[in-house]
N, C-alpha and C positions, 0 to 999 in steps of 0.2 A: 428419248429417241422416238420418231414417229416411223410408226409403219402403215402400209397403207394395203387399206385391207379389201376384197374382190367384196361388189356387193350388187343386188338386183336391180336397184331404182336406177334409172338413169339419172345423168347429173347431179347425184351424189357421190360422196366420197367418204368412207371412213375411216379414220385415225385413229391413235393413239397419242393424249393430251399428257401436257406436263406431271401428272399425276397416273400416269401408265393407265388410263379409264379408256377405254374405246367411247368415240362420240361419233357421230355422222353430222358431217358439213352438208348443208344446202347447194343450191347450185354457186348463188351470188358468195357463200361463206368458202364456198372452193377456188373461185374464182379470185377471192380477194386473200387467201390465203397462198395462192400459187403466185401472184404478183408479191408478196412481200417474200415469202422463200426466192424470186428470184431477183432482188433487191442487190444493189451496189456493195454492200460492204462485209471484208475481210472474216469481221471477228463475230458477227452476230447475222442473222435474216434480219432485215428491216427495209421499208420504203417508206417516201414521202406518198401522204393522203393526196396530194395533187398526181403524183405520178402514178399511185392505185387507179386513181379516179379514171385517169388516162385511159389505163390499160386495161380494164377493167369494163370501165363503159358505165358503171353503176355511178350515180348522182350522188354529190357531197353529202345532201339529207340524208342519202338512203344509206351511201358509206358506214354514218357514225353509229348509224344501228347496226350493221351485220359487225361494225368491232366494237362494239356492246356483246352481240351475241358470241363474237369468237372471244373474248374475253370471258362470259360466263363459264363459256366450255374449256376455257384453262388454254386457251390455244395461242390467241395474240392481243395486244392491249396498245393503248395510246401513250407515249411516252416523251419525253428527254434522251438524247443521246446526241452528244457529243456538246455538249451547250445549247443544240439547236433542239425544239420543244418539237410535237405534233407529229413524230415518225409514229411510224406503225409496226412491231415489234414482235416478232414471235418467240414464245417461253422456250423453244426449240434453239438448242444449240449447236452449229457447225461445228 
């Protein structure tokens, strides 16, 4: 479970990652973190990198690094789901 925790810097955010570790998100790592929590489907948080990209505003390049980096921090990874390949996935479960 993520909780979300009151912090000084602006445009950060800090969390609690799949491993209950408090980390702090970047700006572009909150941004692309709050587009996939608020992702289409039922059973899991996830969105398309295209519709991130969208909503987000942050560049395909720039994308595959901040889900590098929210993947180091245990938070969300690149995946498969549902047959179709390249969603963006959070360890977090509804």
């Amino acid at each position: 479970m993520y909780i979300w925790v009151m912090n000084q810097k602006p445009n950060t955010m800090k969390i609690y990652n799949h491993y209950n570790q408090e980390v702090t998100l970047t700006e572009m790592e909150s941004k692309v973190y709050l587009s996939i929590k608020n992702g289409e489907f039922d059973d899991c948080h996830a969105n398309s990198p295209i519709e991130v990209s969208r909503e987000t505003e942050i560049p395909m390049h720039q994308l595959r690094g901040v889900i590098s980096s929210l993947d180091q921090k245990s938070i969300a990874y690149s995946g498969e789901l549902i047959g179709k390949f390249n969603w963006f996935i959070l360890y977090e479960q509804k």
